[in-house]
C-alpha positions as CSV (number, residue, x, y, z in Angstrom):
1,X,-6.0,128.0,122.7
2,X,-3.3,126.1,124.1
3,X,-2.0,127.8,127.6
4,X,2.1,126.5,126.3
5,X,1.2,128.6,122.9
6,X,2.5,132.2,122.7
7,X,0.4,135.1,122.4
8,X,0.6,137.3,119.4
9,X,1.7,140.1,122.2
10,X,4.7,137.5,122.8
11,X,5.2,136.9,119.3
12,X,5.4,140.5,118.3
13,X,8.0,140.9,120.9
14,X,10.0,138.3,119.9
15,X,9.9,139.2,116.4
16,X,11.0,143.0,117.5
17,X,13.9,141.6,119.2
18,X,15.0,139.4,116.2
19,X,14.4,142.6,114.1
20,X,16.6,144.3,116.6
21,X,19.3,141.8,116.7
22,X,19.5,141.3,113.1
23,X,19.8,145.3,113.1
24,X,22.5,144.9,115.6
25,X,24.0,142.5,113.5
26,X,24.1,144.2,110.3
27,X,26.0,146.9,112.1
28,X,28.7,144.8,113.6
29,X,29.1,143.6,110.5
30,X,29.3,147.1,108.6
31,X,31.4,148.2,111.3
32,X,33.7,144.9,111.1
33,X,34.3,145.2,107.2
34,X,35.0,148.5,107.2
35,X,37.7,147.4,109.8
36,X,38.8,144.9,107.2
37,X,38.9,147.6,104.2
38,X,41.0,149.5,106.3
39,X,43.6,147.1,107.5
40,X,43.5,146.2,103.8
41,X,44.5,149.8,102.6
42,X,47.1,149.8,105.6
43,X,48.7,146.7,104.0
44,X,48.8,148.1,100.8
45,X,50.0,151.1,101.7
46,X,53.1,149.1,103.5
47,X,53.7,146.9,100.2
48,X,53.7,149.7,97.8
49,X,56.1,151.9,100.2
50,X,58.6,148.3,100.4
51,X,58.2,148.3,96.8
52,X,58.6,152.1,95.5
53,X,61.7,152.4,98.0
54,X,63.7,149.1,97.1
55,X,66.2,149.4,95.4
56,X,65.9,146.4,93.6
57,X,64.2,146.2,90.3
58,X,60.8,144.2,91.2
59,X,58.7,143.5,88.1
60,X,55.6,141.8,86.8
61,X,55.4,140.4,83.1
62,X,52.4,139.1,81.5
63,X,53.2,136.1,80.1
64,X,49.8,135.8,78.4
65,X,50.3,139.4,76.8
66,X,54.0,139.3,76.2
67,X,53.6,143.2,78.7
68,X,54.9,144.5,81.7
69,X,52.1,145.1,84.3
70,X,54.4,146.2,87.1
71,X,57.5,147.4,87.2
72,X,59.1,149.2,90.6
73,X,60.0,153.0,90.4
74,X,64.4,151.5,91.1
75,X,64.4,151.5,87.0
76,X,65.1,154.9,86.5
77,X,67.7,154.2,88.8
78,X,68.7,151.4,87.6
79,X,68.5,151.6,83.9
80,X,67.9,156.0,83.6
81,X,64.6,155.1,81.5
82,X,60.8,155.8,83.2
83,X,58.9,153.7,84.2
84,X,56.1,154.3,81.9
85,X,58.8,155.0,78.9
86,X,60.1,151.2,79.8
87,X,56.3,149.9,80.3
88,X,55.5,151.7,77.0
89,X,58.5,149.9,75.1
90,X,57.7,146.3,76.0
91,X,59.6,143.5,75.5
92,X,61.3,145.0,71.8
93,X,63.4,147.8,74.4
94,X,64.1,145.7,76.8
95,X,65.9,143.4,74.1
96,X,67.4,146.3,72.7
97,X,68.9,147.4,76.0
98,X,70.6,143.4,75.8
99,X,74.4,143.3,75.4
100,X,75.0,141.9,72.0
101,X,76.8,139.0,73.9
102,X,73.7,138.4,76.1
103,X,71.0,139.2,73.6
104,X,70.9,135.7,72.0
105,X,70.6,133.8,75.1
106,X,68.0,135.9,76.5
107,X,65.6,135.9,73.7
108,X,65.8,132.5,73.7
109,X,65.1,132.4,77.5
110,X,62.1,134.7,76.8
111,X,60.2,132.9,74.1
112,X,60.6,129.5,76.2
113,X,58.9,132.0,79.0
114,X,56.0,133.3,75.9
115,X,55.8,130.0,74.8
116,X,55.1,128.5,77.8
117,X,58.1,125.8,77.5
118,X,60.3,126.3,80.4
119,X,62.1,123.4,80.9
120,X,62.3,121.3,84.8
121,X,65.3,122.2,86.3
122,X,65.7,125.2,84.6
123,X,67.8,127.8,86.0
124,X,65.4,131.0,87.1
125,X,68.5,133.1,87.7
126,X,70.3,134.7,84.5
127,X,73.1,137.2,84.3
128,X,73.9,139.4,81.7
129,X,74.0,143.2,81.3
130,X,71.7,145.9,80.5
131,X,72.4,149.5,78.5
132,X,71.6,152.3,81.3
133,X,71.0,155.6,79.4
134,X,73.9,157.4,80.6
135,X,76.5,155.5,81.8
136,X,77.2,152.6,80.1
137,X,76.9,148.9,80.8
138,X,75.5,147.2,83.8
139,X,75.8,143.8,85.4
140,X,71.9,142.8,86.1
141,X,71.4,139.2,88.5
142,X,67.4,138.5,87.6
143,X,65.7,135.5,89.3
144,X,62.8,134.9,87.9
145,X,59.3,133.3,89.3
146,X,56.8,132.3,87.1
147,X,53.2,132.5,89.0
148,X,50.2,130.2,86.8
């Protein structure tokens, strides 16, 4: 045997002590994601407290499924309708809760948005007003963002 070869005493040890620091490892890491998870949950927390006390009406509308996947507690505010009522009704109440004099203009707007065919240029803020449930007519100022 070669004197600059380790023993299988030396080899044992040094295979405890990778054994160890992968263990070590494996801890910091366990202990580092669950860091992560909760700064994650923190954030979240933060987001949905901005959103669910605006008083703006913040929503989210699935282009792909013509549906409302998010839309900020400010409605019933805003509009006297539930959320879930709202989110229930689709696209039809929200057209029916239209103006007359805006109604046109804004289902053309939302097919280009269903169809996918929003012109360059186009103007993402619209105007017009909205039926609340009690107390008549109301001015609304949406800009939209479309996310891909």
């Amino acid at each position: 045997m070669d004197s600059n070869e380790p023993t299988r005493q030396q080899l044992l040890r040094e295979v405890a002590d990778l054994r160890r620091q992968l263990a070590d490892l494996a801890q910091a890491g366990s202990q580092n994601g669950e860091q992560v998870d909760e700064e994650l949950r923190q954030g979240e927390h933060r987001f949905r407290m901005v959103l669910e006390n605006s008083r703006d009406l913040l929503y989210q509308f699935n282009l792909q499924t013509g549906t409302y996947d998010y839309m900020s507690p400010s409605l019933k505010a805003l509009v006297g309708i539930e959320v879930q009522d709202y989110i229930d009704g689709g696209i039809e109440l929200a057209v029916s809760l239209l103006h007359p004099d805006d109604r046109v203009r804004m289902q053309e707007h939302i097919a280009h948005l269903l169809a996918g065919t929003l012109e360059e240029g186009m103007n993402p803020t619209l105007e017009y007003r909205f039926k609340h449930a009690t107390k008549g007519w109301r001015w609304f100022s949406d800009n939209r963002t479309v996310v891909y």
